[in-house]
VEXFI-982961 format. One record per atom (N, C-alpha, C): z, x, y. Coordinates in pm, whole numbers, plus 50000, padded with zeros to 5 digits. Layout:
% VEXFI-982961
ZXY
...
% end
This chain:
% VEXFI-982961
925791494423540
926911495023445
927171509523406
928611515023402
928771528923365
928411532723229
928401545023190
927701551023053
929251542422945
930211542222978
931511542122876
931511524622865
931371517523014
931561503422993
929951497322881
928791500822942
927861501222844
927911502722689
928801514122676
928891510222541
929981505522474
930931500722546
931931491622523
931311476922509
929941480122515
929501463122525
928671465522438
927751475322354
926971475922278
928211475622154
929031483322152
930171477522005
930721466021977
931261457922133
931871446122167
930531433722132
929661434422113
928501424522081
928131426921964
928061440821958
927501443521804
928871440121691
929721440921729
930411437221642
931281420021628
931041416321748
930831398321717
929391394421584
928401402721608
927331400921537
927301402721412
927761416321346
928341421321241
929561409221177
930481405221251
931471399321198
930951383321127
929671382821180
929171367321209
928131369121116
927671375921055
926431381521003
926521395120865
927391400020890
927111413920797
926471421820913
927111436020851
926261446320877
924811449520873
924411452920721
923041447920684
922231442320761
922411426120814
921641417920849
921891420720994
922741423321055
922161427721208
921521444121227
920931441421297
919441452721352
919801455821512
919741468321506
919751474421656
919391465521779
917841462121720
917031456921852
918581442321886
918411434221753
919221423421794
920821428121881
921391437521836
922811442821912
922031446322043
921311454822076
921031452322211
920331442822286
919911433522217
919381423722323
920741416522333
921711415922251
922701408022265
923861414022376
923881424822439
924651432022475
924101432622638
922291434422658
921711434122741
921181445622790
920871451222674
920841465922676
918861470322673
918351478522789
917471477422743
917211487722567
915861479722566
915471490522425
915531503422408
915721510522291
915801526122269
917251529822360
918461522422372
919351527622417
920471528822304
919681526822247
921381526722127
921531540822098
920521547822078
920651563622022
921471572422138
921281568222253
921831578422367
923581575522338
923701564822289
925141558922276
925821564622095
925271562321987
924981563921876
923911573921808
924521582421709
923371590221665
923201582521552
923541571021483
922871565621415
923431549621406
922841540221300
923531526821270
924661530521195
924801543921096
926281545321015
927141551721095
926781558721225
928021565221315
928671551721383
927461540021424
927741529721476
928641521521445
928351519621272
929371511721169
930701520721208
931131531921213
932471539921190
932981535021333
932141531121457
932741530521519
933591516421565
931921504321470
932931489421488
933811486521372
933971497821290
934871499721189
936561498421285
936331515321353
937611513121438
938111501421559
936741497621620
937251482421696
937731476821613
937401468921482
937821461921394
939681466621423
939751479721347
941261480721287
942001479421469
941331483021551
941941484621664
943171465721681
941841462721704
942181447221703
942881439621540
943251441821500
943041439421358
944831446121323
944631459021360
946451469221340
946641463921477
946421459821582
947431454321727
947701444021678
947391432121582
947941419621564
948851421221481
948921430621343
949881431621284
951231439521284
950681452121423
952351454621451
952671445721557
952101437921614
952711427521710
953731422721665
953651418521541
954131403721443
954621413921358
954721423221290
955661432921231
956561439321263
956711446021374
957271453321457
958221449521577
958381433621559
959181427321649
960581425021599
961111435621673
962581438821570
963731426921610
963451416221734
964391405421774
964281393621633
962911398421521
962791387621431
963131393921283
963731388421217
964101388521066
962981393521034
963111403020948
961291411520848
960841399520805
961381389220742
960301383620645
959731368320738
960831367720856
960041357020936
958771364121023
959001376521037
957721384121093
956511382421021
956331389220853
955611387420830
955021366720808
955651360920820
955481346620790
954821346320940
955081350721081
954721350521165
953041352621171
953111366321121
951791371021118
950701363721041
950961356220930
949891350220824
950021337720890
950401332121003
950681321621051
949501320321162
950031333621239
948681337721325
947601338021276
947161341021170
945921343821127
945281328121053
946041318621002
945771306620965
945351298221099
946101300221217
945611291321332
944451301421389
943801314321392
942451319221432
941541317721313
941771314621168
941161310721113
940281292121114
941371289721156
940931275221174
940221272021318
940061278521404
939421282021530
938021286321475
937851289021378
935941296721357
935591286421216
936331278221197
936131268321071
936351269320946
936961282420954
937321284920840
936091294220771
935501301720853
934121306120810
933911321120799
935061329120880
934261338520955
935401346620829
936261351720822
937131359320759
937451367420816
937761379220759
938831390620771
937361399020816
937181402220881
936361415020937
936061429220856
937341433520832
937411442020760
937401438120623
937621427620529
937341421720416
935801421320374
935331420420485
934081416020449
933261423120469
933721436420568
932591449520542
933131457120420
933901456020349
934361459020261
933371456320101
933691445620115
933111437419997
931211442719987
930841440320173
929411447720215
929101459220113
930151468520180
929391481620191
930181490720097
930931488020025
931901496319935
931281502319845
929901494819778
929521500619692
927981506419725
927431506419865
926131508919948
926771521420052
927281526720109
927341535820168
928741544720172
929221556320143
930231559820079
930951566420199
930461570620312
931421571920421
932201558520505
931121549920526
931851539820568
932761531820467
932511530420289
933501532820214
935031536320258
934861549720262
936111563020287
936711554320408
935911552320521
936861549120663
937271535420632
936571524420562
937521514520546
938671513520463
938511521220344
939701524620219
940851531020348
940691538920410
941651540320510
942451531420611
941421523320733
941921512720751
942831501720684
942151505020569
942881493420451
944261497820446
944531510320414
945711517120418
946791516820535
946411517820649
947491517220739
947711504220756
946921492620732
947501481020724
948491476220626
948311485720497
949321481220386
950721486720446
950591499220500
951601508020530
952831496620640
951671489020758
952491479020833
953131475520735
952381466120614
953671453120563
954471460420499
954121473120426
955361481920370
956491487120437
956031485720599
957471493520682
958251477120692
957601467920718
958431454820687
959031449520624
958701452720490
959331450820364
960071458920329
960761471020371
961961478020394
962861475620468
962561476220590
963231463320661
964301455620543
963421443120550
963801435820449
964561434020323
964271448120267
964801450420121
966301459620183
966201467720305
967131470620346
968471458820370
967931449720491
968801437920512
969291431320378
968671429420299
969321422920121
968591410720182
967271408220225
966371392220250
965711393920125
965281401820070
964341404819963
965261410219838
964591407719714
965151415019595
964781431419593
965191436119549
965691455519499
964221453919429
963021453219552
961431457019451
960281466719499
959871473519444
958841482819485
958161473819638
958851484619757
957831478819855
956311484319883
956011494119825
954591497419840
953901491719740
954461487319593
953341479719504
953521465819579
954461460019644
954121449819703
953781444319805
953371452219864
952621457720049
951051457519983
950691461919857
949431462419843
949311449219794
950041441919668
950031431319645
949791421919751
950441421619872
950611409519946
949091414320049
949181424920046
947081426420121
946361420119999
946271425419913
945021418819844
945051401819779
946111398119792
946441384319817
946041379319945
946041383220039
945541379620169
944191381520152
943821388520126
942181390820170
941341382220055
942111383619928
941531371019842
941401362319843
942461352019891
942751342619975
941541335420093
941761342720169
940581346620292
938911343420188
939011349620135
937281351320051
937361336019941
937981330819912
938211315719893
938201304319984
938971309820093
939521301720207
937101301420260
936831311120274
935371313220287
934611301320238
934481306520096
933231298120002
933791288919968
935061280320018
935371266219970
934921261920131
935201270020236
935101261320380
936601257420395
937431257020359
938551251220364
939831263020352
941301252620474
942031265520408
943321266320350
943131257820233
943461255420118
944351266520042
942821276020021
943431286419960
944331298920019
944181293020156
944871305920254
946461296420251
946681286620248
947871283220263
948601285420114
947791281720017
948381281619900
949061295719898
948191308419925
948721322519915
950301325820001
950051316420112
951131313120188
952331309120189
952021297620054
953401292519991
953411298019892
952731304519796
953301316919655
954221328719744
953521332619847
954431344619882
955491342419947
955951332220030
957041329820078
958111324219903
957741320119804
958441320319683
958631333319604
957441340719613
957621352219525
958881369619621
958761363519710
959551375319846
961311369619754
961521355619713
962851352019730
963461349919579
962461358019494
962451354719353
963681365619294
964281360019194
965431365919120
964371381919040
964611388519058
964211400818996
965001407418874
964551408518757
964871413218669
965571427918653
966071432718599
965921444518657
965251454118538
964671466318544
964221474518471
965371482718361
964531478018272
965661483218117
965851496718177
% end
């Protein structure tokens, strides 16, 4: 196996593992036996487990920002059926893992936000260009007159942390209840009469 595909398989396993498990709770030895890697190879690949995290940090957003400009960025669809697209997608791969596994990035989040302060920094970032997607959508939108005359960046963050809350319910109930419910508030709150500012 080449030096680059090798470790396309030590991130690609280690981070099924991580996603399934936490960070924390998976251990080198286990990512490489899972990968097929012999022992003591992780360092030639990695100078550490936190360079490691930064890097299934970026698989994460890799996979993670390709699904949401898929479904954002598809200019043949109305902004707000896009984003309805996208939380649509994510309700049918949610229901594929039982409703168990979550948001990837939600959940190293919640991990490690307050345990290690670089991988902190790179997810507060990730976090960010994902808000930035639903914010270029929601201009869109507020452009076309689909949406009311409303802050699209307070509500690009609003509608992430509604999602990911959602998600962390949708979790510890097992059910996805709470992911749909978020589903039908926001398709009401996008079409709501807006007040306007005195």
């Amino acid at each position: 196996m080449a030096q680059s595909s090798t470790r396309e398989e030590i991130i690609r396993k280690g981070a099924n593992l991580i996603h399934a498990q936490g960070f924390n709770a998976t251990g080198i030895q286990q990512i490489l036996h899972a990968a097929g890697i012999p022992k003591g190879s992780f360092y030639f690949y990695f100078k550490s487990k936190e360079d490691f995290g930064i890097t299934v940090i970026d698989y994460f957003n890799a996979a993670t920002g390709e699904i949401f400009r898929r479904h954002l960025n598809d200019k043949t669809i109305p902004p707000l059926r896009r984003l309805d697209a996208l939380f649509e997608y994510f309700e049918a791969a949610f229901a594929k893992t039982g409703n168990a596994l979550g948001c990837p990035i939600g959940n190293l989040s919640l991990e490690l936000a307050d345990t290690n302060e670089r991988l902190r920094a790179h997810l507060e970032a990730v976090i960010k260009e994902l808000i930035a997607e639903i914010e270029s959508c929601l201009r869109e939108a507020k452009n076309d007159k689909s949406i009311p005359d409303l802050d699209t960046a307070d509500t690009a963050r609003f509608i992430f942390h509604a999602f990911e809350g959602a998600i962390l319910h949708m979790k510890v109930a097992k059910d996805i209840e709470p992911y749909r419910a978020f589903r039908r508030y926001l398709a009401g709150y996008l079409k709501r009469k807006v007040v306007p500012h005195a």
